[in-house]
C-alpha positions as CSV (number, residue, x, y, z in Angstrom):
1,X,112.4,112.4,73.7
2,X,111.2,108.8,72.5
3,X,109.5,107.2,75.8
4,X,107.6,103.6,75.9
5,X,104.9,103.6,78.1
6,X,105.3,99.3,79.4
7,X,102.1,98.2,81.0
8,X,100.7,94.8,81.4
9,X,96.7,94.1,80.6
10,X,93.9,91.6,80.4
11,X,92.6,91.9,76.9
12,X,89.3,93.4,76.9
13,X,89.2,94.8,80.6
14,X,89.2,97.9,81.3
15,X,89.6,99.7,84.4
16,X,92.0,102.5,85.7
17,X,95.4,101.1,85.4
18,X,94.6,101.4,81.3
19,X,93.6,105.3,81.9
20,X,96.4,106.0,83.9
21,X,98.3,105.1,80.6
22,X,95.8,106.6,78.3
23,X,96.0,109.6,79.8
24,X,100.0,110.0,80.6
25,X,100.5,109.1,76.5
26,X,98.0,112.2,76.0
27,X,100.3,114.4,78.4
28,X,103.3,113.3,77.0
29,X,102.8,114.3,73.5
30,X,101.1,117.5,74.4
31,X,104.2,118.1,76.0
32,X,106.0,117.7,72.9
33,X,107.4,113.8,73.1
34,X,107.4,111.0,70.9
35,X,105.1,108.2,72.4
36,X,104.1,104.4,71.8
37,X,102.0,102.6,74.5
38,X,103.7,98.9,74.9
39,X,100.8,96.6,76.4
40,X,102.1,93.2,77.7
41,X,99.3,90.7,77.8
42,X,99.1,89.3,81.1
43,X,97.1,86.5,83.5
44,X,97.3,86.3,87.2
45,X,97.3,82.2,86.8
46,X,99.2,80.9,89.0
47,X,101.3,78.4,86.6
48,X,101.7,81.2,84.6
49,X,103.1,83.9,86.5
50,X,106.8,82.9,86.7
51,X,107.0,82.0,82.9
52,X,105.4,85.5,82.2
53,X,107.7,87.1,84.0
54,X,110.5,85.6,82.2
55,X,109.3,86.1,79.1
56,X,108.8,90.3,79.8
57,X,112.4,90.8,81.3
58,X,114.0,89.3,77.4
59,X,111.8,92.1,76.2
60,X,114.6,94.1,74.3
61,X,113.4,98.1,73.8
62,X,116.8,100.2,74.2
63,X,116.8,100.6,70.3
64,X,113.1,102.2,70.1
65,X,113.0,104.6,73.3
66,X,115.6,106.8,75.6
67,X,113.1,106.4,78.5
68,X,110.7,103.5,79.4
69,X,107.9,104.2,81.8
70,X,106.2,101.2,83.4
71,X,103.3,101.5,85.2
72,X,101.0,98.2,85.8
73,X,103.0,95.1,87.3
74,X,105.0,93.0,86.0
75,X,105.9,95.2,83.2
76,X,108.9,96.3,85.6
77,X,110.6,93.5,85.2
78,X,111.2,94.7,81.0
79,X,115.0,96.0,81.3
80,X,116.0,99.6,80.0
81,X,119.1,101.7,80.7
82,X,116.7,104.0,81.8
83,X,113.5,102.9,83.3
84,X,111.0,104.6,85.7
85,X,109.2,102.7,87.5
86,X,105.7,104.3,88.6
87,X,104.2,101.7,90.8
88,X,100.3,101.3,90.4
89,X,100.8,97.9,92.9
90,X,102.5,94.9,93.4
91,X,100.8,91.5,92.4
92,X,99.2,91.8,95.8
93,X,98.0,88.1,96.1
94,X,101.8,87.6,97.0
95,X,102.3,90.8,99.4
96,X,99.7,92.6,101.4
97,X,97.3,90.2,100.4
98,X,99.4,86.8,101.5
99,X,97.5,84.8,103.6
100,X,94.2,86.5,103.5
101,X,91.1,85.3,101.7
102,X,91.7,87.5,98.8
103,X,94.8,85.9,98.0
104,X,94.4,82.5,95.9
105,X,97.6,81.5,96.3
106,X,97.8,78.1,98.7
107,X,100.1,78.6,102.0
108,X,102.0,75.6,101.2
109,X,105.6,74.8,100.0
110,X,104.7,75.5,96.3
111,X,102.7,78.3,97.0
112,X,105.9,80.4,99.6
113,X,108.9,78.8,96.7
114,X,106.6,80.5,94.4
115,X,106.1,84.0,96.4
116,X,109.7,83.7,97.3
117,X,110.8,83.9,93.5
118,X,108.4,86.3,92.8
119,X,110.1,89.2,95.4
120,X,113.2,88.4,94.5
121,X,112.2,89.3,90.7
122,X,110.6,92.1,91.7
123,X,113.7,93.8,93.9
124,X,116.3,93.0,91.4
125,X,113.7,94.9,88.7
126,X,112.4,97.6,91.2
127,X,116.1,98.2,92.6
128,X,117.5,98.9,88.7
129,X,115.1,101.6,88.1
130,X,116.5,104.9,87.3
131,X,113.5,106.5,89.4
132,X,111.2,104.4,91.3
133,X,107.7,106.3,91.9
134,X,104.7,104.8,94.0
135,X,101.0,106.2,93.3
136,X,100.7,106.2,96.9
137,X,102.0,106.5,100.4
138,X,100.3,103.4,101.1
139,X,102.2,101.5,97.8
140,X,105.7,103.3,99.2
141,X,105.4,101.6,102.1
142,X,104.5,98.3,100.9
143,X,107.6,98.9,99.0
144,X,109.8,99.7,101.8
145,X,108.3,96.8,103.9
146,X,108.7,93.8,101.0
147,X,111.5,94.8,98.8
148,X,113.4,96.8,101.1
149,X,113.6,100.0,98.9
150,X,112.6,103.4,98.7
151,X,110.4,105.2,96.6
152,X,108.8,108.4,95.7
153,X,105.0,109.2,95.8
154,X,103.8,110.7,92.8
155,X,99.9,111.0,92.4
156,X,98.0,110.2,89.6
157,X,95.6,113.1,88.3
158,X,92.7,112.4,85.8
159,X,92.7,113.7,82.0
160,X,90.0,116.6,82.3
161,X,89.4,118.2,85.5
162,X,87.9,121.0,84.6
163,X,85.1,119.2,82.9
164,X,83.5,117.8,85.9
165,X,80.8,120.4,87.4
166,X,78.5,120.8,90.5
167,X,74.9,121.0,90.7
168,X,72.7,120.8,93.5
169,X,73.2,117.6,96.2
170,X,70.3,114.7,95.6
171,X,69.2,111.6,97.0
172,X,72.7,109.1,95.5
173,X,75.1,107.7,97.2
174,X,76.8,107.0,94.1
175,X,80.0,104.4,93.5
176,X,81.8,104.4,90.0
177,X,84.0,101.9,89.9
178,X,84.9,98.0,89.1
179,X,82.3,95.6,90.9
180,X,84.6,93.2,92.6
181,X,84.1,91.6,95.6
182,X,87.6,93.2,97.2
183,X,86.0,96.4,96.0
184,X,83.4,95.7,98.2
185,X,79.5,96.7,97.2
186,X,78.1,94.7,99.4
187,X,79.0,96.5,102.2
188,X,77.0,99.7,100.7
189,X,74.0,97.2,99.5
190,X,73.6,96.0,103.2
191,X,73.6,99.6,104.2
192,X,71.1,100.7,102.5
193,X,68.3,98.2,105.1
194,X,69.9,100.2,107.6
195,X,69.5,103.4,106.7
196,X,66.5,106.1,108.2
197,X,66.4,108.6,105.5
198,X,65.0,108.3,101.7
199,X,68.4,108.1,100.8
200,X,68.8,106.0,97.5
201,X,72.4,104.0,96.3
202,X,73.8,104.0,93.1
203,X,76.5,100.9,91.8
204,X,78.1,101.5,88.5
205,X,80.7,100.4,86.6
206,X,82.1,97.1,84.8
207,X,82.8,94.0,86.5
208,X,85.0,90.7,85.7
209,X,82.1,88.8,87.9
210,X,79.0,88.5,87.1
211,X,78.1,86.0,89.7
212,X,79.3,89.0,92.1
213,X,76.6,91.7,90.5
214,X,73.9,89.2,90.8
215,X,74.6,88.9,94.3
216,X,74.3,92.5,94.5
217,X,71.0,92.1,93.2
218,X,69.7,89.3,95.2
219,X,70.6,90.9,98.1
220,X,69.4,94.2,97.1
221,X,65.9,92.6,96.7
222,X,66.3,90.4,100.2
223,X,67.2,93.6,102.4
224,X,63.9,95.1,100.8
225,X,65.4,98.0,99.0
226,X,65.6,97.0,95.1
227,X,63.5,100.3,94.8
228,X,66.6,102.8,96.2
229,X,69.4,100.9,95.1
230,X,70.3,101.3,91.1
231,X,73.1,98.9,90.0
232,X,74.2,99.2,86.5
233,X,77.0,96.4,85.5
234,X,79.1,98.6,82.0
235,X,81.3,100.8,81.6
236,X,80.7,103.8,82.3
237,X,81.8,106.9,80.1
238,X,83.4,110.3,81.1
239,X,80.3,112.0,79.8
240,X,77.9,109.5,81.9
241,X,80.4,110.3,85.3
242,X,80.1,113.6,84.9
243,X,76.5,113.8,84.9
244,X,76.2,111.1,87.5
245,X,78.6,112.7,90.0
246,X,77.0,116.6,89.0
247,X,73.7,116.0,91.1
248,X,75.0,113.3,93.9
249,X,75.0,113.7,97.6
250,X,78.4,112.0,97.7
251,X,80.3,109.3,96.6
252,X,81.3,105.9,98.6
253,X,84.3,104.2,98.1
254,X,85.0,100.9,100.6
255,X,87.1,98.8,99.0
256,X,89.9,96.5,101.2
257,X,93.2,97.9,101.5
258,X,92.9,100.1,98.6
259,X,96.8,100.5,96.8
260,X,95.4,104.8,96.3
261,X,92.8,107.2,96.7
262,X,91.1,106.0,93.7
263,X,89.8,107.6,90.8
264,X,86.4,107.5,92.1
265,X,87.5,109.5,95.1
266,X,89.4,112.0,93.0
267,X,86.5,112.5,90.4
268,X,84.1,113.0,93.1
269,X,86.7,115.8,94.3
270,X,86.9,117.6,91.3
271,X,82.8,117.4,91.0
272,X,82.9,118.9,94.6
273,X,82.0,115.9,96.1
274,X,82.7,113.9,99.0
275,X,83.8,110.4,99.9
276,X,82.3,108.2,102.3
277,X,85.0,105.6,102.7
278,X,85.8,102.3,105.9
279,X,89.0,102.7,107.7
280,X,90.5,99.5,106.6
281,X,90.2,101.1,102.8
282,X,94.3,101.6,102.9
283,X,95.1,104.9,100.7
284,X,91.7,106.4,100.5
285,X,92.8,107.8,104.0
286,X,95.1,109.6,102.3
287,X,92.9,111.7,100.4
288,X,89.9,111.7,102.5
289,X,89.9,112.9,106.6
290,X,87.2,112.4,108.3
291,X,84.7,115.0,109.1
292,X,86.9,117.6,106.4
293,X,86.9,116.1,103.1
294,X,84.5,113.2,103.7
295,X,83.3,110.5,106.4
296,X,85.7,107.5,107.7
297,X,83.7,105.0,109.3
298,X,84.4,101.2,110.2
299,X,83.5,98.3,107.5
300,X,80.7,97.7,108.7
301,X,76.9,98.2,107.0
302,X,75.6,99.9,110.1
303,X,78.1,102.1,110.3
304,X,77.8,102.8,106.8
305,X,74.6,103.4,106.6
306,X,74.8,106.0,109.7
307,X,76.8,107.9,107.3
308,X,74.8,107.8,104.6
309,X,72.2,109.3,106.4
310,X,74.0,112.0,108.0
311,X,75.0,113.2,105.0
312,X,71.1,112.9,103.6
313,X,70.0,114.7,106.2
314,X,72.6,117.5,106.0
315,X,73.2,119.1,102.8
316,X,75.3,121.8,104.1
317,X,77.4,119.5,105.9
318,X,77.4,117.8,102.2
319,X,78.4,120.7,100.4
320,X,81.2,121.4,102.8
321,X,82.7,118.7,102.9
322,X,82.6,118.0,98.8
323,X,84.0,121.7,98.9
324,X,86.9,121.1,101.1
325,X,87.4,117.7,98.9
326,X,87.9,119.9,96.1
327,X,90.4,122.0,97.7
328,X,92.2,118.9,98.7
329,X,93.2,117.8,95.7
330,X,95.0,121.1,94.9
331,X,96.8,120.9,98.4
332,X,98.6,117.6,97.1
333,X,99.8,118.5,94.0
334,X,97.6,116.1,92.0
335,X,97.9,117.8,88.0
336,X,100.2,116.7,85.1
337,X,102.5,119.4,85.3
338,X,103.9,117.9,88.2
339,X,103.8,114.4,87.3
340,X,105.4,115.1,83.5
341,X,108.0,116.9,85.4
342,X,108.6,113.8,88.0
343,X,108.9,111.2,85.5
344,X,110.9,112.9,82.9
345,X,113.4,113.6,85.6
């Protein structure tokens, strides 16, 4: 078959909406398909939404493909006789982020005209899809709730599993991911003057704010524990995770209203480690229960840092849970067998 993977990007940024596609063009042609990755250049500025959008639904591709798959938004809106949609997330500045202070978008007449014409694209363009996948129960229902339609949860596995491994549990809390303030370091930073134990912290991953890691920083050094808390602002490679995630005591992921589980969470998994996670972090619940396959707490630092010390103090509590994390992922059905066959259906 001759399938177009449609995503949209910001040149230069990477992050895991690009290796979601990376990795399903690898699937797809191990499986025997002819592939070509179709990256839409895209901005979230507001004037420029609208136009954008426009522009990617007189996108033409029936000639080149039998199947599109779209993944990153708004590459849904491209028109296909036969278009999956597999929902990463909506533009969430104008959904489940409306109204909040992560969403830049004024709560004026411009800014709800604007919002308005940006659901209505998105239900005529979600509603024509042949199969409409979200990468999370937390995305279907966002979908049910804003463009009144239903969808199917499909997971999203990672290339290699089998190359993560599990040594003994350190000192690090470690989180490998985007530093963004929604993503939410802070929290973990503050915790860290809380904690009891030698427990130690480390932040890594790339970040489209810098101003945001030097805060880190700062507040690192104002709390007292620059010495335990590592923070290292690049991307960081498969072979780096692996090592990283091999000797950790866990792994934290906070962010707000997460659309999934995460990559971090999942890599952590497959390393046999747990999650520490807030219960306002939206789909990491869905991977992680507390007290089984890591530790739910509230956003706050405190509360945190309690964690973060239970787990120091208790490494067989550590291992079980990073064990039964690892189990989990089987129990969903997270692998590429099952998403190849979803898609292609």
């Amino acid at each position: 078959m001759r399938i177009g993977i449609v995503s949209t990007a910001v040149p230069l940024a990477r992050g895991g909406a690009r290796l979601i596609v990376d990795w399903l063009e690898d699937k797809l042609r191990e499986y025997g398909h002819a592939v070509e990755v179709v990256y839409i250049p895209c901005t979230e500025e507001l004037p420029e939404i609208l136009p954008q959008m426009a522009a990617f639904r007189m996108i033409r591709l029936d000639h080149y493909f039998d199947r599109i798959i779209t993944t990153r938004p708004p590459a849904h809106v491209v028109q296909h006789p036969c278009k999956v949609v597999w929902l990463l997330h909506h533009v969430r500045m104008f959904y489940d982020l409306w109204g909040t202070t992560y969403s830049p978008v004024p709560d004026n007449e411009a800014g709800r005209a604007l919002r308005t014409a940006i659901m209505a694209a998105d239900r005529t363009a979600l509603g024509e899809a042949h199969r409409l996948f979200a990468n999370s129960h937390v995305v279907a229902n966002r979908i049910r709730r804003f463009n009144d339609l239903e969808s199917e949860v499909l997971y999203p596995p990672i290339l290699r599993a089998e190359v993560f491994r599990s040594g003994d549990y350190g000192d690090e809390i470690v989180s490998i991911c985007r530093m963004e303030r929604h993503k939410r370091q802070h929290l973990m930073v503050q915790a860290m003057a809380s904690t009891k134990t030698d427990v130690r912290l480390r932040l890594c991953g790339p970040t489209l704010d810098p101003g945001y890691v030097e805060a880190l920083r700062e507040s690192a050094r104002q709390h007292g524990v620059a010495d335990r808390v590592k923070i290292e602002s690049r991307w960081i490679s498969e072979e780096e995770k692996i090592a990283i995630l091999e000797s950790a005591l866990a792994s934290a992921y906070v962010p707000f209203d997460e659309d999934s589980y995460g990559y971090p969470t999942l890599e952590a998994a497959h390393a046999r480690r747990s999650t520490v996670t807030a219960s306002d972090s939206g789909g990491v619940s869905e991977f992680v229960t507390s007290g089984i396959t890591g530790l739910i707490v509230d956003p706050d630092p405190v509360a945190l840092a309690d964690a973060f010390d239970r787990l120091h103090a208790n490494r067989t509590l550590a291992q079980k849970l990073g064990t039964a994390a690892s189990e989990r992922v089987t129990t969903l059905g997270i692998d590429w067998t099952t998403v190849i066959g979803k898609l292609l259906s």
